[in-house]
N, C-alpha and C positions, 0 to 999 in steps of 0.2 A: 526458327526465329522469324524467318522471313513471311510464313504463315501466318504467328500473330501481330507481326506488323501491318501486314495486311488484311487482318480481321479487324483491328481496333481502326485502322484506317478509313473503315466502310463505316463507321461511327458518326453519330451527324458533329459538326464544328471540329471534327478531329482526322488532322492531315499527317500524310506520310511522314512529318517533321517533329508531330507534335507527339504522333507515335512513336518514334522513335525515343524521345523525352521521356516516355513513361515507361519504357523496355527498360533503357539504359539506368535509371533511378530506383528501379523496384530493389535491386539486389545489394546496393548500397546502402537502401533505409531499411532493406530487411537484416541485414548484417550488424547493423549498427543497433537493432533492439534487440537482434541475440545475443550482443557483446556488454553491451548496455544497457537500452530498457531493462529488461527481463530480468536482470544480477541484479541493479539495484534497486530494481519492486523485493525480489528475494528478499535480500540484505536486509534492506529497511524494514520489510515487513515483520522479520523473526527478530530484528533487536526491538521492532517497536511491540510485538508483541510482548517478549519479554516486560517490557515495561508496564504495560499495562497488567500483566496477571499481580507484579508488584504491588501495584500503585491500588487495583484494588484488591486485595488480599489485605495492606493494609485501610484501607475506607470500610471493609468492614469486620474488623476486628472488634469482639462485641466485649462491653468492660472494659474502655481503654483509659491507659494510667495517663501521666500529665503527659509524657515522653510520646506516647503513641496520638495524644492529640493534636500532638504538635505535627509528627507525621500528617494526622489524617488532615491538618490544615494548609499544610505545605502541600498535597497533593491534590485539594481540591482547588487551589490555589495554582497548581500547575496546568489540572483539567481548564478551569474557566481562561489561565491567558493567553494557550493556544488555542482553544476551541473558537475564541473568541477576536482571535489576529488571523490576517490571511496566513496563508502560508510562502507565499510570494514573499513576504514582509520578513518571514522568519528565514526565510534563506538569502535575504540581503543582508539581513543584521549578521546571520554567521560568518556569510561570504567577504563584506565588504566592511562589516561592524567590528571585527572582533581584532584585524591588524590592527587599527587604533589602539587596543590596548595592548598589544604585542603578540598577539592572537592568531596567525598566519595559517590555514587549510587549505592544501589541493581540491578541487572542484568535487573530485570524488567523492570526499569522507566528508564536503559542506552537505553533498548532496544527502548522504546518508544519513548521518547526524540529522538535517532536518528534517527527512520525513518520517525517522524513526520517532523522535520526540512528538512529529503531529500525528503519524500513528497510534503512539501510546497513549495521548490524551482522550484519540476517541472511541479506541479498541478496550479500555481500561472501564468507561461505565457502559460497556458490551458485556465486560466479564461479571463487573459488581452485578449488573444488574440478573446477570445468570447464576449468580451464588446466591442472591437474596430469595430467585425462585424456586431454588431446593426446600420441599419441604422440611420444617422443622422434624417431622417425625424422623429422616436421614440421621439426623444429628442425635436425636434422643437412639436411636437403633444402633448408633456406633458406640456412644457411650455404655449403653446396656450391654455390650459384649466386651467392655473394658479399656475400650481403645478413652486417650487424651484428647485434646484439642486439637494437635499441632497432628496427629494419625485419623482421624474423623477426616481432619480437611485435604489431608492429602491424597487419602483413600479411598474416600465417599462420597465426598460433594464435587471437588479440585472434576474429577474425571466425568461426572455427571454436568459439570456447570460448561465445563469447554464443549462438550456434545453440544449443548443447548442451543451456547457461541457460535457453530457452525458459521448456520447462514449465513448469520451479521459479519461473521468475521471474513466469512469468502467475498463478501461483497466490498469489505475495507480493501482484500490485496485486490478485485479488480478494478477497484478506485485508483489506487496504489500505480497502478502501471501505466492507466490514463493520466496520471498528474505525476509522471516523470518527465510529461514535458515541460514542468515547470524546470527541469534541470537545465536547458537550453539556455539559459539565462547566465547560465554561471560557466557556460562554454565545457557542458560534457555534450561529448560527439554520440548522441543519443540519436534515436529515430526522428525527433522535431527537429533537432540541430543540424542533422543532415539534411533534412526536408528544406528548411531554410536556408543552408549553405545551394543547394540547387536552384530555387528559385532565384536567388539573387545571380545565379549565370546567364538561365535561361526565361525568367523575367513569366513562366508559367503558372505562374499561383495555383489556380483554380485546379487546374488537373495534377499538382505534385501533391499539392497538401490534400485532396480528396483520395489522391493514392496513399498517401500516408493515414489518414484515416481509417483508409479500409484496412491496412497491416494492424492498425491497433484495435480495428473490432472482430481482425479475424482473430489475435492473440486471446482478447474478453471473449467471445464464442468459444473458446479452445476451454477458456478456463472456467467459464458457465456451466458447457457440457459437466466439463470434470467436479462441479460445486454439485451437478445433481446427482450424479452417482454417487461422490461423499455422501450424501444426507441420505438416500434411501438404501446406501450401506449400515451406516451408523444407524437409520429408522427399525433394521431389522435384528439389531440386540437390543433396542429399549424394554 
Protein backbone atom coordinates (compact mmCIF):
# COMPACT_ATOMS: atom_id res chain seq x y z
CA UNK A 1 0.00 0.00 0.00
CA UNK A 2 2.70 2.23 0.92
CA UNK A 3 4.16 1.53 -2.53
CA UNK A 4 1.30 2.83 -4.50
CA UNK A 5 0.90 5.50 -2.31
CA UNK A 6 4.10 6.46 -3.31
CA UNK A 7 3.88 5.80 -6.89
CA UNK A 8 0.57 7.83 -7.50
CA UNK A 9 2.35 10.35 -5.27
CA UNK A 10 5.29 11.13 -7.81
CA UNK A 11 2.16 12.11 -10.10
CA UNK A 12 2.21 15.68 -11.28
CA UNK A 13 -0.50 17.95 -8.84
CA UNK A 14 -1.00 14.82 -6.68
CA UNK A 15 0.46 14.71 -3.08
CA UNK A 16 0.90 12.17 -0.32
CA UNK A 17 -2.68 13.40 0.87
CA UNK A 18 -4.43 13.51 -1.99
CA UNK A 19 -3.13 9.81 -2.56
CA UNK A 20 -4.16 8.80 -0.02
CA UNK A 21 -7.83 9.98 -0.99
CA UNK A 22 -7.82 7.91 -3.91
CA UNK A 23 -6.30 4.49 -1.99
CA UNK A 24 -8.88 4.90 0.56
CA UNK A 25 -12.09 5.57 -1.88
CA UNK A 26 -11.32 2.98 -4.51
CA UNK A 27 -12.67 0.07 -2.51
CA UNK A 28 -15.78 1.66 -1.19
CA UNK A 29 -16.92 2.70 -4.76
CA UNK A 30 -15.80 -0.53 -5.94
CA UNK A 31 -18.04 -2.37 -3.53
CA UNK A 32 -20.71 -0.37 -3.91
CA UNK A 33 -21.19 -1.22 -7.96
CA UNK A 34 -20.85 -4.81 -6.95
CA UNK A 35 -23.56 -4.54 -4.50
CA UNK A 36 -25.48 -2.10 -6.53
CA UNK A 37 -24.50 -0.98 -9.86
CA UNK A 38 -24.02 -4.16 -11.44
CA UNK A 39 -27.71 -6.00 -9.73
CA UNK A 40 -29.46 -3.36 -10.82
CA UNK A 41 -28.22 -2.95 -14.52
CA UNK A 42 -28.95 -7.01 -14.15
CA UNK A 43 -32.44 -6.65 -12.83
CA UNK A 44 -33.60 -3.90 -14.95
CA UNK A 45 -32.02 -5.03 -17.90
CA UNK A 46 -33.90 -8.72 -18.00
CA UNK A 47 -37.28 -7.27 -16.75
CA UNK A 48 -36.84 -4.63 -19.41
CA UNK A 49 -36.06 -6.97 -21.74
CA UNK A 50 -38.77 -8.95 -20.96
CA UNK A 51 -40.92 -6.11 -22.06
CA UNK A 52 -39.72 -5.33 -24.82
CA UNK A 53 -39.86 -8.94 -26.67
CA UNK A 54 -43.76 -8.31 -25.37
CA UNK A 55 -44.30 -5.09 -26.64
CA UNK A 56 -42.95 -6.08 -29.96
CA UNK A 57 -44.22 -9.48 -30.57
CA UNK A 58 -47.32 -7.64 -30.24
CA UNK A 59 -46.34 -4.36 -32.94
CA UNK A 60 -46.11 -7.10 -35.15
CA UNK A 61 -48.65 -9.26 -35.07
CA UNK A 62 -49.72 -9.39 -38.68
CA UNK A 63 -53.86 -9.47 -39.35
CA UNK A 64 -54.68 -7.86 -36.25
CA UNK A 65 -58.36 -7.80 -34.78
CA UNK A 66 -59.86 -4.44 -33.18
CA UNK A 67 -58.42 -6.08 -29.67
CA UNK A 68 -54.75 -6.42 -30.87
CA UNK A 69 -54.86 -2.78 -32.28
CA UNK A 70 -55.71 -1.51 -29.44
CA UNK A 71 -52.51 -3.32 -28.06
CA UNK A 72 -50.48 -2.29 -30.78
CA UNK A 73 -51.65 1.32 -30.01
CA UNK A 74 -51.07 1.26 -26.32
CA UNK A 75 -47.62 0.07 -27.09
CA UNK A 76 -46.56 2.34 -29.67
CA UNK A 77 -47.89 4.82 -27.41
CA UNK A 78 -45.77 3.54 -24.47
CA UNK A 79 -42.53 3.38 -26.96
CA UNK A 80 -42.94 7.22 -28.02
CA UNK A 81 -43.58 8.55 -24.04
CA UNK A 82 -40.51 7.16 -22.85
CA UNK A 83 -38.42 7.45 -25.60
CA UNK A 84 -39.43 10.67 -25.86
CA UNK A 85 -39.06 11.97 -21.59
CA UNK A 86 -35.80 11.87 -20.05
CA UNK A 87 -35.34 9.40 -17.81
CA UNK A 88 -34.37 11.47 -14.87
CA UNK A 89 -38.12 12.71 -15.29
CA UNK A 90 -39.32 9.31 -15.16
CA UNK A 91 -37.64 8.33 -11.95
CA UNK A 92 -38.84 11.53 -10.19
CA UNK A 93 -42.32 10.92 -11.19
CA UNK A 94 -42.10 7.32 -9.67
CA UNK A 95 -40.00 8.32 -6.90
CA UNK A 96 -41.50 11.52 -5.68
CA UNK A 97 -44.93 11.38 -8.14
CA UNK A 98 -46.64 8.42 -7.19
CA UNK A 99 -46.86 9.08 -2.90
CA UNK A 100 -49.27 11.73 -3.99
CA UNK A 101 -51.48 9.29 -4.86
CA UNK A 102 -50.77 6.83 -2.33
CA UNK A 103 -48.04 5.24 -4.20
CA UNK A 104 -45.00 4.78 -1.80
CA UNK A 105 -41.50 2.72 -3.29
CA UNK A 106 -38.23 1.99 -1.55
CA UNK A 107 -35.46 3.66 -3.81
CA UNK A 108 -34.55 0.16 -4.95
CA UNK A 109 -37.73 -1.12 -6.95
CA UNK A 110 -38.24 3.07 -8.02
CA UNK A 111 -34.93 2.42 -9.45
CA UNK A 112 -35.79 -0.76 -11.03
CA UNK A 113 -39.26 -0.08 -12.28
CA UNK A 114 -37.72 2.88 -14.01
CA UNK A 115 -35.24 1.61 -15.96
CA UNK A 116 -36.85 -1.41 -16.74
CA UNK A 117 -39.93 0.48 -18.45
CA UNK A 118 -37.03 2.90 -20.36
CA UNK A 119 -35.22 -0.28 -21.25
CA UNK A 120 -38.28 -1.89 -22.79
CA UNK A 121 -39.19 1.05 -24.79
CA UNK A 122 -35.99 1.06 -26.43
CA UNK A 123 -34.92 -2.52 -26.54
CA UNK A 124 -38.67 -3.38 -27.93
CA UNK A 125 -38.06 -1.53 -31.62
CA UNK A 126 -34.37 -3.45 -31.26
CA UNK A 127 -36.54 -6.59 -31.33
CA UNK A 128 -39.54 -5.61 -33.83
CA UNK A 129 -37.13 -4.41 -35.78
CA UNK A 130 -35.13 -7.99 -35.88
CA UNK A 131 -38.36 -9.83 -36.41
CA UNK A 132 -39.33 -7.65 -39.42
CA UNK A 133 -35.79 -8.73 -40.86
CA UNK A 134 -36.40 -12.44 -40.99
CA UNK A 135 -37.00 -13.27 -44.07
CA UNK A 136 -40.39 -14.14 -45.17
CA UNK A 137 -39.36 -17.21 -46.74
CA UNK A 138 -38.57 -18.53 -42.61
CA UNK A 139 -42.10 -18.18 -42.12
CA UNK A 140 -43.44 -19.67 -45.57
CA UNK A 141 -40.71 -22.91 -44.60
CA UNK A 142 -42.27 -23.40 -41.07
CA UNK A 143 -45.61 -23.29 -42.22
CA UNK A 144 -44.80 -25.82 -45.30
CA UNK A 145 -43.72 -28.35 -42.66
CA UNK A 146 -47.08 -27.77 -40.63
CA UNK A 147 -46.12 -25.80 -37.89
CA UNK A 148 -48.97 -22.57 -36.86
CA UNK A 149 -48.23 -19.12 -36.19
CA UNK A 150 -47.94 -19.01 -32.57
CA UNK A 151 -44.85 -22.42 -33.43
CA UNK A 152 -43.17 -20.63 -36.68
CA UNK A 153 -42.55 -17.61 -34.13
CA UNK A 154 -41.44 -19.34 -31.34
CA UNK A 155 -39.27 -21.80 -33.16
CA UNK A 156 -38.02 -19.96 -36.33
CA UNK A 157 -37.91 -16.41 -36.12
CA UNK A 158 -38.23 -15.61 -31.92
CA UNK A 159 -34.39 -17.46 -31.91
CA UNK A 160 -33.15 -16.02 -35.14
CA UNK A 161 -34.45 -12.28 -34.35
CA UNK A 162 -32.77 -12.32 -30.72
CA UNK A 163 -29.28 -13.43 -32.53
CA UNK A 164 -29.74 -10.58 -34.83
CA UNK A 165 -30.55 -8.31 -31.23
CA UNK A 166 -27.17 -9.16 -30.04
CA UNK A 167 -25.31 -6.10 -30.50
CA UNK A 168 -27.91 -3.63 -30.04
CA UNK A 169 -29.05 -5.19 -27.09
CA UNK A 170 -25.39 -5.57 -25.57
CA UNK A 171 -24.91 -2.05 -26.03
CA UNK A 172 -28.60 -1.08 -24.20
CA UNK A 173 -27.10 -3.18 -20.84
CA UNK A 174 -23.70 -1.25 -21.22
CA UNK A 175 -25.89 1.91 -21.42
CA UNK A 176 -27.72 0.45 -18.70
CA UNK A 177 -24.87 0.39 -15.99
CA UNK A 178 -23.52 3.90 -16.99
CA UNK A 179 -27.07 5.36 -16.37
CA UNK A 180 -27.27 3.84 -12.94
CA UNK A 181 -25.97 6.73 -11.81
CA UNK A 182 -28.95 8.24 -12.43
CA UNK A 183 -30.02 6.20 -9.25
CA UNK A 184 -28.02 8.48 -7.04
CA UNK A 185 -30.79 10.84 -7.16
CA UNK A 186 -33.08 8.84 -5.30
CA UNK A 187 -30.41 7.99 -2.63
CA UNK A 188 -29.35 4.08 -3.67
CA UNK A 189 -25.76 3.87 -2.28
CA UNK A 190 -24.49 3.14 -5.77
CA UNK A 191 -20.88 3.72 -7.16
CA UNK A 192 -22.07 7.72 -7.98
CA UNK A 193 -23.56 8.02 -4.64
CA UNK A 194 -20.69 6.92 -2.92
CA UNK A 195 -18.52 8.98 -5.19
CA UNK A 196 -20.42 11.92 -4.12
CA UNK A 197 -20.88 11.08 -0.52
CA UNK A 198 -16.72 11.35 -0.52
CA UNK A 199 -16.30 14.30 -2.14
CA UNK A 200 -18.43 16.15 -0.15
CA UNK A 201 -15.82 15.04 2.93
CA UNK A 202 -12.82 15.61 1.22
CA UNK A 203 -13.89 18.47 -1.09
CA UNK A 204 -11.70 16.36 -4.09
CA UNK A 205 -13.97 16.26 -7.17
CA UNK A 206 -11.66 16.01 -9.94
CA UNK A 207 -9.73 13.06 -8.69
CA UNK A 208 -12.71 10.89 -6.96
CA UNK A 209 -15.24 11.30 -9.74
CA UNK A 210 -12.43 10.42 -12.46
CA UNK A 211 -11.62 7.38 -10.10
CA UNK A 212 -15.13 6.50 -10.33
CA UNK A 213 -15.13 6.96 -13.89
CA UNK A 214 -12.43 4.72 -14.55
CA UNK A 215 -14.41 1.70 -12.31
CA UNK A 216 -17.24 2.27 -14.74
CA UNK A 217 -15.13 1.94 -17.98
CA UNK A 218 -13.22 -0.74 -16.44
CA UNK A 219 -16.93 -2.65 -15.72
CA UNK A 220 -18.04 -1.30 -20.00
CA UNK A 221 -14.47 -2.94 -20.99
CA UNK A 222 -15.30 -6.03 -19.05
CA UNK A 223 -18.47 -6.17 -20.62
CA UNK A 224 -17.46 -5.08 -24.40
CA UNK A 225 -14.79 -7.74 -24.31
CA UNK A 226 -17.51 -10.23 -23.28
CA UNK A 227 -20.32 -8.48 -26.27
CA UNK A 228 -17.45 -9.64 -28.60
CA UNK A 229 -17.11 -13.03 -27.94
CA UNK A 230 -21.06 -13.43 -27.74
CA UNK A 231 -21.22 -12.19 -31.41
CA UNK A 232 -18.38 -14.31 -32.93
CA UNK A 233 -19.79 -17.25 -30.86
CA UNK A 234 -23.33 -16.94 -32.13
CA UNK A 235 -21.44 -15.70 -35.81
CA UNK A 236 -20.24 -19.33 -36.07
CA UNK A 237 -23.72 -21.20 -36.15
CA UNK A 238 -25.48 -18.68 -38.47
Amino acid sequence: MTLLNNLLASLPFMTSERADYVISSFWPMLEAAILYTIPLAVIAFSFGLVIAVMVAVICTLPQPNVLTKILQSLCRMYISIIRGTPMLVQIFIIFYGLPEVGITLDPFPTAIIAFSINIGAYAAETVRAAILAIPKGQWEASYAIGMNYSQAFIRTIMPQALRISVPSLSNTFISTVKDTSLASLVWIAELFRVAQNITAENYEFILIYSEAALIYWIFCFLLAMGQMRLEKRLSRHL
